[in-house]
C-alpha positions in Angstrom: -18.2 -93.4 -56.6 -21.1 -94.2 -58.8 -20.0 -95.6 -62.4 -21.4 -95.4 -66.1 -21.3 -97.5 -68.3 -21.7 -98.1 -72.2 -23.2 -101.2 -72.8 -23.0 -101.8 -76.7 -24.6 -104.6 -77.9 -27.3 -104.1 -74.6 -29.9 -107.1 -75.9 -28.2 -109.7 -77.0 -26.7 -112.9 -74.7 -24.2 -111.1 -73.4 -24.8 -107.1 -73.0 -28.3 -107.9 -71.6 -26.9 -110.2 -68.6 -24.1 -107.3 -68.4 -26.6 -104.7 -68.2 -28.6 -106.5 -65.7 -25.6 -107.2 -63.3 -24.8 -103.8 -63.8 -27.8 -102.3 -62.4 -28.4 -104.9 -59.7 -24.5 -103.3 -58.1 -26.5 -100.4 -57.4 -23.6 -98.0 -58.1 -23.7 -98.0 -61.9 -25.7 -96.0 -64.2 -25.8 -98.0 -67.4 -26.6 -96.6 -70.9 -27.6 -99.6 -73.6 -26.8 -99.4 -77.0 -28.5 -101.8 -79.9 -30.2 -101.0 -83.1 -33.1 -102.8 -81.5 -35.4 -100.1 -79.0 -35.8 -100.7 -75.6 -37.9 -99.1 -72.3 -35.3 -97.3 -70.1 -35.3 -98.3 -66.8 -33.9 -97.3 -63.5 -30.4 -96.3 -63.2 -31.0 -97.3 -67.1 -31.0 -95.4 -70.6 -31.3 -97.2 -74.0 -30.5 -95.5 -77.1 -30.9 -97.4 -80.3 -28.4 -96.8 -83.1 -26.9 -98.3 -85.8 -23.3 -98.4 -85.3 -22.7 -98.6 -89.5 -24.3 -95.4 -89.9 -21.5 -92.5 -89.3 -24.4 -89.8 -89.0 -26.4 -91.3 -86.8 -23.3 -92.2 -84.2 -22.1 -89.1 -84.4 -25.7 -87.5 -83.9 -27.1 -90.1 -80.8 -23.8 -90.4 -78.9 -21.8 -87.2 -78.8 -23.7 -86.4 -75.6 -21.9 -89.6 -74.0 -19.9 -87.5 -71.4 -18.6 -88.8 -68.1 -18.4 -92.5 -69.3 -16.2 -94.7 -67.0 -16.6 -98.1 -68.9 -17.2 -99.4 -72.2 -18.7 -103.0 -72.6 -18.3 -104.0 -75.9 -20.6 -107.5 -76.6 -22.2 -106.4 -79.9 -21.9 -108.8 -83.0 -23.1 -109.5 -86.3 -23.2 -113.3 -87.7 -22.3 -113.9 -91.5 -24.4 -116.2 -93.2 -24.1 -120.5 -93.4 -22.0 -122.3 -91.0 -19.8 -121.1 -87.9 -16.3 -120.9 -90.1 -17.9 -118.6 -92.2 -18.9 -116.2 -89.3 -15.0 -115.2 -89.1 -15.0 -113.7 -91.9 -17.6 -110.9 -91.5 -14.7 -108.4 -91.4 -15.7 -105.2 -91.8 -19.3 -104.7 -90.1 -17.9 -106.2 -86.5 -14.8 -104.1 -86.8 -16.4 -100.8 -87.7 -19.2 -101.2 -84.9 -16.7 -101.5 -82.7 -14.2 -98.6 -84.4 -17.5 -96.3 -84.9 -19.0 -96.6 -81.3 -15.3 -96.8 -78.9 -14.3 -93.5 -80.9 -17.0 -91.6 -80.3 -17.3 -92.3 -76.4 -13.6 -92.3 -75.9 -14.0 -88.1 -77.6 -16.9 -87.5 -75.7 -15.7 -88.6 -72.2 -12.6 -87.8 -70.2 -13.3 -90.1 -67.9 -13.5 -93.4 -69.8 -11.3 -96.4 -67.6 -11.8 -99.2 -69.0 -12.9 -101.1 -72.5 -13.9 -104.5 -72.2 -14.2 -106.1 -75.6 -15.7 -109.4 -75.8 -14.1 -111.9 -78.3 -14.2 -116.0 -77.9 -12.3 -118.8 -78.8 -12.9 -118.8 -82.0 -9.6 -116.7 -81.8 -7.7 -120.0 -81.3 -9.4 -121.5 -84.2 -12.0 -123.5 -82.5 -14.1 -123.3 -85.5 -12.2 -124.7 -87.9 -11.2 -127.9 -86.8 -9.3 -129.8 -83.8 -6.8 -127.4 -82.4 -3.8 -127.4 -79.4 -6.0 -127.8 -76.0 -6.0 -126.6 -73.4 -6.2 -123.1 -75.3 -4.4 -120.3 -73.4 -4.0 -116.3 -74.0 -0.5 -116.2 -75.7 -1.2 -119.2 -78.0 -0.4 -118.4 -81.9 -3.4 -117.3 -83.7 -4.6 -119.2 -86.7 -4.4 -118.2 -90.2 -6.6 -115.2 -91.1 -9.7 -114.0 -91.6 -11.4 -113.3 -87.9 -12.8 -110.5 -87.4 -11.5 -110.6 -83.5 -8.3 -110.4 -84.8 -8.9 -106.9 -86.4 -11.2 -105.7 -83.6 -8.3 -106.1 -80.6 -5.4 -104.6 -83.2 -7.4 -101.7 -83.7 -8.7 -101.4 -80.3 -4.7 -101.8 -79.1 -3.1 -99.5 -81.8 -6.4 -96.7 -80.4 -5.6 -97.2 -76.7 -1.9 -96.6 -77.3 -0.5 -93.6 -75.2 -4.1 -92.6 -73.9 -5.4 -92.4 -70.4 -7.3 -95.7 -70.3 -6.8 -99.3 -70.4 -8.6 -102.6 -72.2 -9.4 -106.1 -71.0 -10.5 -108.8 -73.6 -12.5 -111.4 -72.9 -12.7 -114.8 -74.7 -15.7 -117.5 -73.7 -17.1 -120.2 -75.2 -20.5 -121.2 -76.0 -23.0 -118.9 -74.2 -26.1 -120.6 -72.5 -28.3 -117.5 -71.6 -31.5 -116.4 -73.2 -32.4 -112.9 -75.2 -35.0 -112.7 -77.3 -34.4 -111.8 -80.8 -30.8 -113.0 -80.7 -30.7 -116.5 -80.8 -27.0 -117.0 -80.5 -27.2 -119.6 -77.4 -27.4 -123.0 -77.5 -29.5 -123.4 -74.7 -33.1 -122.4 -76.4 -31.7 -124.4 -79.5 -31.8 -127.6 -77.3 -35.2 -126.5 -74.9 -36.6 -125.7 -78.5 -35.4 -129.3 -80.4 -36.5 -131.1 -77.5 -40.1 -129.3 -77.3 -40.3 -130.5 -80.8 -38.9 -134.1 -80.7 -41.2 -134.9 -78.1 -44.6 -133.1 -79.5 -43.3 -135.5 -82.7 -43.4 -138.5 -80.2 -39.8 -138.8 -80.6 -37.3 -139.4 -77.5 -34.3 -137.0 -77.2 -31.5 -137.9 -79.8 -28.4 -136.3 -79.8 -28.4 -135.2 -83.2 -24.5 -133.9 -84.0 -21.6 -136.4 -84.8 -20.9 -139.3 -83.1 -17.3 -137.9 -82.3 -19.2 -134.7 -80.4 -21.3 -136.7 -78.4 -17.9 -138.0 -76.5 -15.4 -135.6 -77.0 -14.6 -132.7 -74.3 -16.7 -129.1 -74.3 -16.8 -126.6 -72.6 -19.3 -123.1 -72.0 -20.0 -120.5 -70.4 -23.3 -119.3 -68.1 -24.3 -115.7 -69.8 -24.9 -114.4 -65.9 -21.4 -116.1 -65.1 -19.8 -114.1 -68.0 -21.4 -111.1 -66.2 -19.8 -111.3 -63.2 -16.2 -111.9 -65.1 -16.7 -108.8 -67.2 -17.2 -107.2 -64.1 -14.6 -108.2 -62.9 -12.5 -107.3 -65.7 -13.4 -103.5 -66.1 -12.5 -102.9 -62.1 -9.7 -105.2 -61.9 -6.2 -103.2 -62.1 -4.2 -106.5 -63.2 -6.5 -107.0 -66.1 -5.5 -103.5 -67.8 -4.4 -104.3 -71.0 -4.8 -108.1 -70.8 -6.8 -110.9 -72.6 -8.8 -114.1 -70.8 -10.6 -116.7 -71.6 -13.8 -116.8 -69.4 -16.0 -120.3 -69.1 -17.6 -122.2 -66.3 -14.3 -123.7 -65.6 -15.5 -127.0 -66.0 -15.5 -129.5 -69.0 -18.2 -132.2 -69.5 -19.1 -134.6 -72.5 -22.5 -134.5 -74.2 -23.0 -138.1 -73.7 -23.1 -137.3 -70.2 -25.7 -134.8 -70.3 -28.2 -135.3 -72.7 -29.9 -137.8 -70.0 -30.1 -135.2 -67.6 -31.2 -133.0 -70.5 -33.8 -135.7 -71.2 -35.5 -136.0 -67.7 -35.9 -132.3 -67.9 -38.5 -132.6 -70.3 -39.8 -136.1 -68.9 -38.2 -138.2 -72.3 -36.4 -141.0 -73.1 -32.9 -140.8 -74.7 -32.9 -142.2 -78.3 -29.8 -143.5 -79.7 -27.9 -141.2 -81.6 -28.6 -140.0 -84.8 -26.5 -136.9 -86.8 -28.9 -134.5 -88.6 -28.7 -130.7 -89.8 -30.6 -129.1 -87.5 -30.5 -126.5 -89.9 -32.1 -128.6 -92.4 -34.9 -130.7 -90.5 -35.8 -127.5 -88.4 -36.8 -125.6 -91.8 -40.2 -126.4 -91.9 -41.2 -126.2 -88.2 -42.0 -123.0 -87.8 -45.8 -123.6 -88.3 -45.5 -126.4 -85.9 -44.1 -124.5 -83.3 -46.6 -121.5 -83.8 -49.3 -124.6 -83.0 -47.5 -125.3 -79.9 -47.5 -121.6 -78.8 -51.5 -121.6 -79.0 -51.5 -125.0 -77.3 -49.2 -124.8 -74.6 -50.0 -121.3 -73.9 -46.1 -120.2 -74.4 -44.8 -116.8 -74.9 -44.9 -115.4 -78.1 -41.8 -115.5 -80.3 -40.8 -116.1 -83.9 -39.5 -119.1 -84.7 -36.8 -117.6 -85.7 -36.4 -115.4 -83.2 -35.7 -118.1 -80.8 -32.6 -120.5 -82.1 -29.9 -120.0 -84.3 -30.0 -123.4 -86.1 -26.5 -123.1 -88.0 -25.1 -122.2 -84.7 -26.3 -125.8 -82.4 -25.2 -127.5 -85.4 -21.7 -125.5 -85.4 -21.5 -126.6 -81.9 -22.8 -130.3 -81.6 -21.0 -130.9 -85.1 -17.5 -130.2 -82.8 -15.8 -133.7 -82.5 -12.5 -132.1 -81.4 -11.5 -131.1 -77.9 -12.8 -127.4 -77.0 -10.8 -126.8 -73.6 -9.6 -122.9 -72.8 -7.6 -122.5 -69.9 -8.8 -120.3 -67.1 -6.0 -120.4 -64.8 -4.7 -116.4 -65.8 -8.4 -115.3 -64.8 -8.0 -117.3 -61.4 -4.5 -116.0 -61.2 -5.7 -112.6 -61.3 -8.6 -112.6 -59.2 -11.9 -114.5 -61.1 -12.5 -117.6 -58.9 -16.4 -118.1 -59.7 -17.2 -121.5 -61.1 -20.3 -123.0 -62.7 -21.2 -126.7 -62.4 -22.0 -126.7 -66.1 -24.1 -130.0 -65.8 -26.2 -128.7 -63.2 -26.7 -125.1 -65.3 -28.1 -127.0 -68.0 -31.0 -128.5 -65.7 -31.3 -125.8 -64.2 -32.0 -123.1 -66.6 -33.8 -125.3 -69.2 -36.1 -126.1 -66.3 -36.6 -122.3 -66.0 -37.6 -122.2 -70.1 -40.6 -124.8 -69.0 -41.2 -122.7 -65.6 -41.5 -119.5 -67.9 -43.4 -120.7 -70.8 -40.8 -120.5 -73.4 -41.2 -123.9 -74.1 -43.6 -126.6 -72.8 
């Protein structure tokens, strides 16, 4: 039976590795939503919209009918460091309120709404926390926006036809243009520029983050969970945290990081990336001409408050997976192979020399 889908949020880290998973099944037809336009494509329809504007919702998706599934992966940062993404209240709650109303009053046939979260519901971004993380830990004190976004959706779903499935990862390494919320073109991108500055690869967040346990998650890996969540029965009304299901430490990366891009590790040395990456934008528009790369803004490429969010972590980031595996997601990612792997893709593809 074929399926549709609502993809909101279709070109960012996530959506756009949902949509294309989606389409590769075969048995999907897949409808994108972003403020950003975007060619349709087969068994594809993108309709850009913004999800603040009342009018415009009500105008571009009132024709939704026959929706099965809702993927819900759309997100907008706050300003300054990670803590103070949380408290972007309003905007991600009514982009989510504004765009699951109006398909679930459109279609009869909606399933399934899988809302995409992350662990910064445990609190990962405020400081050292109880690890592992699992699904029915406490939350933390208040403001995050996730928190209003899965009461809301709960208190909607309540005595209708259809079901939910949250999903919490960690850390997305994946690549969308114009939404540089992954940390893998932040680390292609500080490399390309450490080593056109004759500079060997230094690990530049806190010495307690270079050997402390992470964890992320593969956006095409997150994909196949999400998947997985809007067919699986057990997952109706349930929230999971989704990563590789491996942990690693940085220290034991960044060389294999480092032979990626032919360098030498240099010993470590804790910057702002946010800072020292303020004025390189004219730099890296040099190295687009002389490396022949692919055209993007500098700052369409990394999100500089986010790497340093993430390599200033020097507390244990561990989510436990074992309710996924329970219910029936067993794919794993050997996260220390992912990272050569696709950062040896951005060199293959021109994104960065």
């Amino acid at each position: 039976m074929l399926k549709k889908a609502v993809v909101v949020g279709a070109l960012g880290v996530i959506g756009r590795y949902i949509v294309e998973r989606l389409v590769a099944e075969g048995d999907w037809q897949v409808i994108g939503l972003s403020r950003r336009p975007e060619k349709n494509g087969p068994r594809y329809h993108h309709i850009s919209v913004d999800l603040l504007d009342l009018d415009d919702v009500a105008a571009k998706l009132e024709g939704l009918r026959d929706v099965t599934h809702v993927f819900y992966a759309a997100f907008q940062a706050g300003t300054g460091n990670a803590a103070g993404y949380a408290s972007v209240i309003e905007p991600n709650r009514d982009m989510l309120v504004n765009s699951v109303t109006a398909v679930a009053r459109a279609s009869r046939k909606l399933q399934r709404v899988v809302l995409v979260t992350g662990t910064k519901y445990y609190g990962t971004h405020l400081g050292p926390l109880k690890t592992p993380m699992r699904e029915t830990d406490p939350r933390h004190m208040p403001p995050d926006f996730y928190f209003d976004q899965i009461d809301w959706l709960t208190a909607f779903q309540r005595g209708k036809g259809w079901s939910w499935t949250e999903l919490r990862p960690q850390t997305l390494c994946g690549f969308a243009p114009g939404t540089a919320m992954s940390i893998m073109p932040a680390i292609a991108v500080y490399a390309a520029i450490s080593k056109e500055l004759g500079l060997p690869l230094r690990f530049p967040g806190k010495p307690g983050a270079y050997g402390t346990i992470y964890q992320v998650t593969e956006s095409s890996h997150f994909a196949s969970a999400a998947l997985w969540a809007a067919t699986e029965k057990r997952a109706a009304n349930q929230a999971y945290n989704i990563t590789n299901g491996d942990y690693f430490r940085w220290r034991n990366v960044w060389p294999r990081i480092a032979q990626v891009f032919d360098m030498k590790v240099g010993e470590l040395q804790t910057i702002s990336l946010t800072q020292q990456m303020a004025d390189k934008a004219e730099l890296w528009a040099a190295m687009t001409k002389k490396y022949r790369l692919k055209k993007f803004g500098f700052d369409q490429l990394v999100a500089w408050p986010f790497a340093d969010y993430v390599f200033g972590s020097d507390w244990d980031v561990m989510s436990d997976v074992t309710k996924s595996r329970q219910h029936g997601f067993h794919e794993v990612i050997d996260s220390e192979a992912m990272f050569e792997r696709l950062l040896t893709r951005f060199r293959k593809e021109r994104i960065v020399p």
